[in-house]
C-alpha positions as CSV (number, residue, x, y, z in Angstrom):
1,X,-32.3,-38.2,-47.8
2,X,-33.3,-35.9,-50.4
3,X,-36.6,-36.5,-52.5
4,X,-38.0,-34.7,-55.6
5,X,-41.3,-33.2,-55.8
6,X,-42.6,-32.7,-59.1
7,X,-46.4,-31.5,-59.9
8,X,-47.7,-31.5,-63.5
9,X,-50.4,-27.9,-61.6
10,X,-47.0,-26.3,-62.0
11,X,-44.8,-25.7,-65.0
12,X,-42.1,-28.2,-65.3
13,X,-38.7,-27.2,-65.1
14,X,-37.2,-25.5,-68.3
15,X,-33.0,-26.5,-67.0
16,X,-31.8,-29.5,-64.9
17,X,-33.3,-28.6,-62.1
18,X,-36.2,-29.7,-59.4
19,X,-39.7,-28.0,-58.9
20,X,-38.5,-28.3,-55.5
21,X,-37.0,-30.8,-53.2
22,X,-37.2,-31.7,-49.6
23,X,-34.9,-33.1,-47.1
24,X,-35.3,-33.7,-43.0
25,X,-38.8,-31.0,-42.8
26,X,-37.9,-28.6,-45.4
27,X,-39.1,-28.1,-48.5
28,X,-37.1,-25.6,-50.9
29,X,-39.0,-24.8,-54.3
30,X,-37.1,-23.2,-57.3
31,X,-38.2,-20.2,-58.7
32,X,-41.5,-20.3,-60.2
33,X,-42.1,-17.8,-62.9
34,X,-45.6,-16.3,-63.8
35,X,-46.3,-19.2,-66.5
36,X,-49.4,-21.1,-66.8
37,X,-48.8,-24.8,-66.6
38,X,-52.1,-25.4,-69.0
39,X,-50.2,-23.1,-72.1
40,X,-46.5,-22.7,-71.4
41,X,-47.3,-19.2,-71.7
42,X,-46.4,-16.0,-69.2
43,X,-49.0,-14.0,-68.0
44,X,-50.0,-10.8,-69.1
45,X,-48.7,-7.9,-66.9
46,X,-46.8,-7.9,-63.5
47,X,-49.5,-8.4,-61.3
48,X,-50.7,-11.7,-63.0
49,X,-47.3,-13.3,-63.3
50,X,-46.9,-13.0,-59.3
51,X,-50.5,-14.3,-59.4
52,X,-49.6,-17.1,-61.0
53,X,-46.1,-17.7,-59.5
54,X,-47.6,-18.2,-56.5
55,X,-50.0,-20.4,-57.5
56,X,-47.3,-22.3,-59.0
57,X,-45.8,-22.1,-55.7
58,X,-49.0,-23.0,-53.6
59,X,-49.3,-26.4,-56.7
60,X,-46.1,-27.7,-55.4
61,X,-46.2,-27.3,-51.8
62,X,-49.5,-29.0,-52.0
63,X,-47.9,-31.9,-53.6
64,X,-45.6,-32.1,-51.0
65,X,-48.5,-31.9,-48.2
66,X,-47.9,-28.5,-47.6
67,X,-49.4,-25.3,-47.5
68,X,-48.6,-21.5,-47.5
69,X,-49.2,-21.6,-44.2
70,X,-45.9,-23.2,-43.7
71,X,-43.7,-21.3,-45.6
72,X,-40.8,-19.8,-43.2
73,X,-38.7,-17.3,-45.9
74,X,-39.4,-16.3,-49.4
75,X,-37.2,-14.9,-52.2
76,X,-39.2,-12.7,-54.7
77,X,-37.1,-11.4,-58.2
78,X,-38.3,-8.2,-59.5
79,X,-37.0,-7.4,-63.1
80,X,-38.0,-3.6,-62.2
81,X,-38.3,-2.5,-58.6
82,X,-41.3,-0.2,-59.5
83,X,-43.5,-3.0,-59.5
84,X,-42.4,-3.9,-56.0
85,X,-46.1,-1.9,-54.9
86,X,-48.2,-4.3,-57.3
87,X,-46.2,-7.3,-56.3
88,X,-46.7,-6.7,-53.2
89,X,-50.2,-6.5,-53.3
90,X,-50.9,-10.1,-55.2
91,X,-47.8,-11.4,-52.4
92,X,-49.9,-10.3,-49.7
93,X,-53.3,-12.3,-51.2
94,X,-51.4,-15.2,-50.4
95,X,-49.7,-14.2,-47.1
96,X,-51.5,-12.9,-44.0
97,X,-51.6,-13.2,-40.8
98,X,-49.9,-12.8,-37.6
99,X,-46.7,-15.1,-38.3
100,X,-45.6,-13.9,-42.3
101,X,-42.4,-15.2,-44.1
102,X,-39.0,-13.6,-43.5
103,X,-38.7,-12.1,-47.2
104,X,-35.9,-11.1,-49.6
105,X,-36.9,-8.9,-53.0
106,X,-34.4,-8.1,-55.0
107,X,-34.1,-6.5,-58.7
108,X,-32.3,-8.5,-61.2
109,X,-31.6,-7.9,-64.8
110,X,-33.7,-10.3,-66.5
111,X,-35.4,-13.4,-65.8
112,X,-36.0,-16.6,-68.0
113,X,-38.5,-16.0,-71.0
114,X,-38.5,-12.3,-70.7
115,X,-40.6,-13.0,-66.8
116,X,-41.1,-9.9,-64.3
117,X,-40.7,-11.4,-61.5
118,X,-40.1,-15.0,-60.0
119,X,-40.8,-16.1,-56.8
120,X,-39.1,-19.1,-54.8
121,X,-40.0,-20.6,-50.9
122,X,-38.3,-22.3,-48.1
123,X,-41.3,-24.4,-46.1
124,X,-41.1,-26.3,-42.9
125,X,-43.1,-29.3,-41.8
């Protein structure tokens, strides 16, 4: 059975769509883009919208009971693969350790609301 999880610590979802939804021990989160729940607004600059897409990220896990601790894969969206470096950087704030996330980062044309990058992540209970 599936079930919704919805946090008003992340920004709600701007299509017909889920923050994230779990079913069996899995938790699968849409993209979260660098916008502060509090405004509406994107950050400023690469480095603080994958700041605060992972905090977005890190707000709904936690309202699922999770952590980042128990995220298995992660799927980050650059809109220019010369940021990969900075994202990277803020990406591995919030990942360390021995066991890290399998990881996909990919380039896309754009991203909703003019974003530079988006970040989504598969969990396990």
């Amino acid at each position: 059975m599936q079930k919704k999880i919805n946090t008003e610590k992340a920004p709600g979802a701007i299509g017909p769509y889920s923050q994230a939804v779990e079913i069996d021990s899995l938790v699968y989160t849409s993209g979260q883009l660098g916008i502060d729940p509090a405004t509406g607004a994107l950050a400023e600059g690469v480095e603080a919208q994958a700041k605060q897409s992972l905090e977005n990220v890190k707000a709904i896990l936690e309202q699922a009971g999770l952590t980042m601790d128990h995220v298995v894969k992660t799927l980050v969206f650059l809109k220019d693969m010369g940021d990969f470096a900075a994202v990277n950087g803020i990406y591995s704030q919030y990942f360390h350790g021995e066991v890290l996330p399998a990881r996909s980062c990919v380039a896309v044309a754009g991203l909703p609301k003019g974003g530079l990058v988006e970040i989504e992540v598969i969990a396990k209970k």
